[in-house]
C-alpha positions as CSV (number, residue, x, y, z in Angstrom):
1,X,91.9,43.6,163.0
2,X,95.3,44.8,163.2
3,X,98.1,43.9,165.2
4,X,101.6,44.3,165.3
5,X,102.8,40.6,164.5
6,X,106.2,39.7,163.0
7,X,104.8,38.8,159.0
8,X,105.1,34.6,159.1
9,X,104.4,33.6,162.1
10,X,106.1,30.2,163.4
11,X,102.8,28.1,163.0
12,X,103.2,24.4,161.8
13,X,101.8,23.7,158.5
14,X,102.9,24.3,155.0
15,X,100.2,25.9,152.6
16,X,99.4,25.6,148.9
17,X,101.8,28.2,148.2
18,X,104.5,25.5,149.2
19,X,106.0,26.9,151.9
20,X,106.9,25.5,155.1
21,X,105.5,28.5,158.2
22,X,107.5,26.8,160.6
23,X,110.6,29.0,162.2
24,X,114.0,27.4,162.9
25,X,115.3,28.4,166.3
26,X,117.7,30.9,165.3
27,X,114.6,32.4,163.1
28,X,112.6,33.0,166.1
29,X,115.7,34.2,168.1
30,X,115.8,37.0,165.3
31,X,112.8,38.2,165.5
32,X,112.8,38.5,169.2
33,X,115.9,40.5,168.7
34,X,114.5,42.9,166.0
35,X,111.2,43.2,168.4
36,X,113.7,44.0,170.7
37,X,115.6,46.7,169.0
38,X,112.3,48.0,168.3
39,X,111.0,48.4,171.8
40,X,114.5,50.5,172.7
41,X,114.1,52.4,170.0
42,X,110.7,54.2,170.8
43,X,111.9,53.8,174.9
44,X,115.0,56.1,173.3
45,X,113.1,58.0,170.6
46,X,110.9,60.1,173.5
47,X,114.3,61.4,175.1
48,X,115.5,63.2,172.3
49,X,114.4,66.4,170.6
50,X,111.7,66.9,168.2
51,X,114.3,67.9,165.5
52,X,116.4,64.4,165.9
53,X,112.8,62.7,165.9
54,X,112.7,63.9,162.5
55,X,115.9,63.1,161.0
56,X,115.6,59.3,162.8
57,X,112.1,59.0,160.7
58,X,113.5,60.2,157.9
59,X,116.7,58.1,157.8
60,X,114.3,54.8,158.3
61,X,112.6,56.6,154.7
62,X,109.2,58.4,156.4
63,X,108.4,61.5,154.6
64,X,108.3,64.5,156.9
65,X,107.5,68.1,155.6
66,X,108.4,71.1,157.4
67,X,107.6,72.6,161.0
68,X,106.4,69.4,162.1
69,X,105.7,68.1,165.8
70,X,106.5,64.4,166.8
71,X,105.2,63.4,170.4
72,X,104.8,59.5,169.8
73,X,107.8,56.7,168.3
74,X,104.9,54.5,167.2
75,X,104.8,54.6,163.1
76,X,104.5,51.0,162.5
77,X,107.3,48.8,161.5
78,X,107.1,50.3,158.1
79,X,107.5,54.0,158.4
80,X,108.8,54.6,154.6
81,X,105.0,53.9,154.1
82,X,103.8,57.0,155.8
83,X,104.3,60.4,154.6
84,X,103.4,64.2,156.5
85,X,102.8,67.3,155.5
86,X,104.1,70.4,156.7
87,X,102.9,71.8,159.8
88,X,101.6,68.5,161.6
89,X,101.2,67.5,164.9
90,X,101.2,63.8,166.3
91,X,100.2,63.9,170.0
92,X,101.3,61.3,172.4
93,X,100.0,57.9,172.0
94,X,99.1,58.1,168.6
95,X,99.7,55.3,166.3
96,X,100.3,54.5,163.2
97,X,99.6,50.8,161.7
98,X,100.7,50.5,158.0
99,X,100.2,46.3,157.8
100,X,97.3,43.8,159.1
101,X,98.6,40.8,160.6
102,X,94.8,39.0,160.3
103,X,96.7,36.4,158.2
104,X,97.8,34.8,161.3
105,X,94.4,32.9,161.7
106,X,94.8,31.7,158.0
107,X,98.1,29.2,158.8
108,X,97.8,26.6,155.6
109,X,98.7,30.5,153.5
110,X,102.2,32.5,154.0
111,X,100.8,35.0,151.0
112,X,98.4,37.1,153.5
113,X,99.9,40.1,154.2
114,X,98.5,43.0,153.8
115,X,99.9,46.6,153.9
116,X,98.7,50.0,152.9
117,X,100.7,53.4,153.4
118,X,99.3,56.4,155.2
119,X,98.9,60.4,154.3
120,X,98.6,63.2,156.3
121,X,98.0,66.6,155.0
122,X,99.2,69.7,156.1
123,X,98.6,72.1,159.0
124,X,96.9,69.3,160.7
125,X,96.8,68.1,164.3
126,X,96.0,64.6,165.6
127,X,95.1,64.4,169.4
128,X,95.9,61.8,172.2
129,X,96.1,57.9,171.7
130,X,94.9,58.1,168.1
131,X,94.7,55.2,166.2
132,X,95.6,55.6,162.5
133,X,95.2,52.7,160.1
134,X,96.6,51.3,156.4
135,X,94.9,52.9,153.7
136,X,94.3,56.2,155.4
137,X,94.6,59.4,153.6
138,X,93.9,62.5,155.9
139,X,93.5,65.8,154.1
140,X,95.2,69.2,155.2
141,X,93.8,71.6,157.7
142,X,92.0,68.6,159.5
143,X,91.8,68.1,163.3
144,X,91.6,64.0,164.3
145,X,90.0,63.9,167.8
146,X,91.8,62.2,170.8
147,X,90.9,58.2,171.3
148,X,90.0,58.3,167.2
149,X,90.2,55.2,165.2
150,X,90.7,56.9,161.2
151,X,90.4,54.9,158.5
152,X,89.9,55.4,154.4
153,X,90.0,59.3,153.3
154,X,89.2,62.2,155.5
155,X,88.3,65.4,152.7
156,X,90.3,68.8,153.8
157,X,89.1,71.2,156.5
158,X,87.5,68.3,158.1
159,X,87.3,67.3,162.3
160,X,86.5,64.2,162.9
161,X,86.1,61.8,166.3
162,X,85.2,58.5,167.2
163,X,85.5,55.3,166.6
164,X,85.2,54.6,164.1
165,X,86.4,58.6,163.3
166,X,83.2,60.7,161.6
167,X,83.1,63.8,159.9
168,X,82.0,66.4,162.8
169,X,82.2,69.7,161.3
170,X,84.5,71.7,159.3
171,X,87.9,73.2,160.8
172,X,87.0,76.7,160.2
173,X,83.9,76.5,162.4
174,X,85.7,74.9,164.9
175,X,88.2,77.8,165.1
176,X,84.6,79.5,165.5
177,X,84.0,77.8,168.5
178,X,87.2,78.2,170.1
179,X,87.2,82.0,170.0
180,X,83.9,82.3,171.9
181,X,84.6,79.8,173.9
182,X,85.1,81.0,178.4
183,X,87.9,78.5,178.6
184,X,89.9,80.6,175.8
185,X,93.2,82.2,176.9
186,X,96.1,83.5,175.2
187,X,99.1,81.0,177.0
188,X,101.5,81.2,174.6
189,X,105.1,81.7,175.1
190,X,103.8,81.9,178.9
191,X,105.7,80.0,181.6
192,X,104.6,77.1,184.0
193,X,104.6,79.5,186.6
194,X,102.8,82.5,184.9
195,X,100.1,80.1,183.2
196,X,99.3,78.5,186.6
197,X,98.5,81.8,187.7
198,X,96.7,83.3,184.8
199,X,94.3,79.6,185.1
200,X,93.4,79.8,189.1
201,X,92.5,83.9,188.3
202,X,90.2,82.8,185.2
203,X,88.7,80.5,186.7
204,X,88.3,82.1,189.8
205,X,90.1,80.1,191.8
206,X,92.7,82.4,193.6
């Protein structure tokens, strides 16, 4: 289970490792502060362009390659542990989680957290409200499906879906797919205006 919990959380009790878990006031007020500053920062981070999305990543120590496409703020508390390829794109919703906070139901131990860093490949695309967790390696040329839990390593030219996220076929018959597919059209570089139009004509609705 994963969750985004502050590492030491307030509980009452002191554990072999000899540490007291309990959180003086001004603690607390801290981390309330730094969730805080957290929360403004993503409300912030989707009102800028995708070029200053970069650079913010980067200056908190997330490795970005080139040519990439940010549409979601949410890469953990621990961003230097996630790394992208060139040529990537992060769809709305999509989350990375780069720590487990399961040591919350373990109180009499403060030496429970656990954290894993995250790879993405190039030339990949992750769809909607994706769920990307600690440990995950994702190769290049891959396609993660929207609503997709990923976990462990994905090999290259892979698309996968689900939850948990399993190997559906590889990219290059996917592309396959898409080319003889009747809901195909050539959109882009089109406006609102002219796509709107070219989808009630192909689908017959005009």
């Amino acid at each position: 289970m994963n969750a985004h919990v502050p590492a030491g959380p307030g509980l009452p009790s002191r554990g072999p490792t000899g540490r007291d878990r309990r959180r003086m006031p001004h603690e607390q007020l801290g981390v309330h502060f730094e969730l805080l500053r957290i929360h403004l920062q993503r409300r912030l981070f989707m009102l800028v362009s995708n070029q200053t999305r970069i650079r913010w990543l980067r200056g908190q120590g997330m490795r970005i390659g080139e040519g990439c496409a940010i549409l979601t703020p949410y890469f953990s508390t621990e961003p230097y542990l996630i790394e992208l390829g060139d040529h990537v794109a992060i769809s709305a919703g999509t989350e990375f989680i780069t720590h487990d906070a399961v040591g919350w139901v373990f109180p009499d131990r403060t030496d429970l957290g656990l954290y894993g860093r995250i790879r993405v490949g190039s030339n990949t695309f992750i769809g909607l409200n994706a769920l990307i967790l600690p440990n995950t390696t994702i190769g290049s040329n891959c396609v993660i499906g929207a609503g997709s839990v990923v976990r462990g390593n994905v090999a290259d030219d892979s698309v996968v879906f689900g939850n948990p996220a399993e190997f559906v076929m590889k990219t290059s018959l996917m592309k396959q797919l898409i080319l003889h597919s009747k809901g195909r059209l050539d959109t882009f570089g089109t406006t609102t205006k002219d796509r709107k139009e070219m989808l009630l004509r192909h689908f017959g609705l005009r």
